[in-house]
C-alpha positions in Angstrom: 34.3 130.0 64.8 32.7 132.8 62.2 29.3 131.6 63.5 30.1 132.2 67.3 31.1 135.4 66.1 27.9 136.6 64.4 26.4 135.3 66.8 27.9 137.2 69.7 27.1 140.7 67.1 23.4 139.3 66.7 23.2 139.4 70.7 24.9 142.7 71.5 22.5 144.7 68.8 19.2 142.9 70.7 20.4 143.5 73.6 21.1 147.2 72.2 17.7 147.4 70.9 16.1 146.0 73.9 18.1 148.1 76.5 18.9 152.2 76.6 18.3 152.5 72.1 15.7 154.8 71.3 14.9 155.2 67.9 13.6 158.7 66.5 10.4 158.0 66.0 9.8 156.5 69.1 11.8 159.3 71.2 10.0 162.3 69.1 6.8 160.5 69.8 7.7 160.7 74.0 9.1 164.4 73.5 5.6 165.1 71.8 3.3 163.5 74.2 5.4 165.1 77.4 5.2 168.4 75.1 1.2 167.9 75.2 1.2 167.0 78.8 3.0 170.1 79.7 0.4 172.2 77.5 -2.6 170.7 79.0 -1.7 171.1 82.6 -0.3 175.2 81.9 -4.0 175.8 80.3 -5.5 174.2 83.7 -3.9 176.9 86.0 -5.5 180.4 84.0 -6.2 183.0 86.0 -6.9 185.9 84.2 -5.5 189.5 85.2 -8.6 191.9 85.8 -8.1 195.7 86.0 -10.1 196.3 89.3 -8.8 199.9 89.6 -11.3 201.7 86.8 -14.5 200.7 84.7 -14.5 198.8 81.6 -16.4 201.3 79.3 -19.4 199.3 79.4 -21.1 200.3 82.3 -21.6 203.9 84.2 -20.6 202.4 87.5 -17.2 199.9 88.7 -18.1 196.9 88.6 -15.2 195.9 90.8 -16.4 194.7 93.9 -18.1 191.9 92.3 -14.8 190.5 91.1 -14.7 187.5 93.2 -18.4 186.4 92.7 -17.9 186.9 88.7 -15.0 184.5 88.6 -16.2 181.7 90.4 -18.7 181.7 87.7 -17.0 182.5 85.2 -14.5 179.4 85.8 -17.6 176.9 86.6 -19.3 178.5 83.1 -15.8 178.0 81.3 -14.8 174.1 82.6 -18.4 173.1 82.1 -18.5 174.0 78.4 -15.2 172.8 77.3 -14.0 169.4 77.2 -9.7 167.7 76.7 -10.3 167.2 73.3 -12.0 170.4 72.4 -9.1 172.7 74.0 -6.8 170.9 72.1 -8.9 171.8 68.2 -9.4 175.2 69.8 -5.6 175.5 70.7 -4.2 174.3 67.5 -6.6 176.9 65.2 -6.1 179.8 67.8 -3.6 182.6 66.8 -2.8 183.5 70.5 -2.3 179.8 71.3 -5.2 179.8 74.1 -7.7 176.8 75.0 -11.3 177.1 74.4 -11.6 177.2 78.1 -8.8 180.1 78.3 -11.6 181.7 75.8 -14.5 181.3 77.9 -13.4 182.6 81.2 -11.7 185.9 79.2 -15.1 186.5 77.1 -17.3 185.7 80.6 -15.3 188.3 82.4 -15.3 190.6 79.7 -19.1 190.4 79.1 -19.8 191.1 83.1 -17.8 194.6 82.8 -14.3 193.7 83.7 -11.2 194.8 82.2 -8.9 191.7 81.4 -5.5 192.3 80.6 -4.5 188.7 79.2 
């Protein structure tokens, strides 16, 4: 009868193990990747804000109404320079906590006369 009865224990912690138990490790490990997922799809969706209103200080004239041609560029210039793996060394050294490609687009803009505010 003892054996039926570590039996029966043997069964219910497999079946524990095999259905709903998550150790730590494994659940940090899910938390971390979902954590990186997130990450990687918030730096996909930048849009910088541009002061269009004055002049940067680098040029005499506004350099406004060429807002809509700089960014296209600006965004192709950025997302062909800048790979998954590379955002994600850029973003762990950066003190602002911004991808490579985040980086780009600001210092593209920047460098054509426009005043970005993030």
């Amino acid at each position: 009868m003892k054996q039926g009865s570590d039996r029966n224990t043997t069964n219910n912690i497999n079946n524990s193990l095999r259905f709903g138990y998550v150790g730590f490790g494994q659940s940090f490990k899910k938390s971390f990747l979902v954590f990186i997922g997130f990450s990687l799809l918030a730096s996909c969706a930048y849009n910088p804000v541009v002061d269009t209103a004055g002049r940067s200080g680098t040029f005499n004239e506004n350099k406004a109404h060429e807002i809509t041609n700089d960014i296209q560029h600006c965004k192709k210039l950025a997302k062909n320079n800048t790979s998954f793996l590379s955002n994600i060394i850029y973003w762990i050294g950066s003190v602002e906590a911004d991808t490579e490609y985040q980086a780009l687009y600001r210092k593209c803009l920047i460098n054509r006369g426009h005043s970005v505010l993030n």
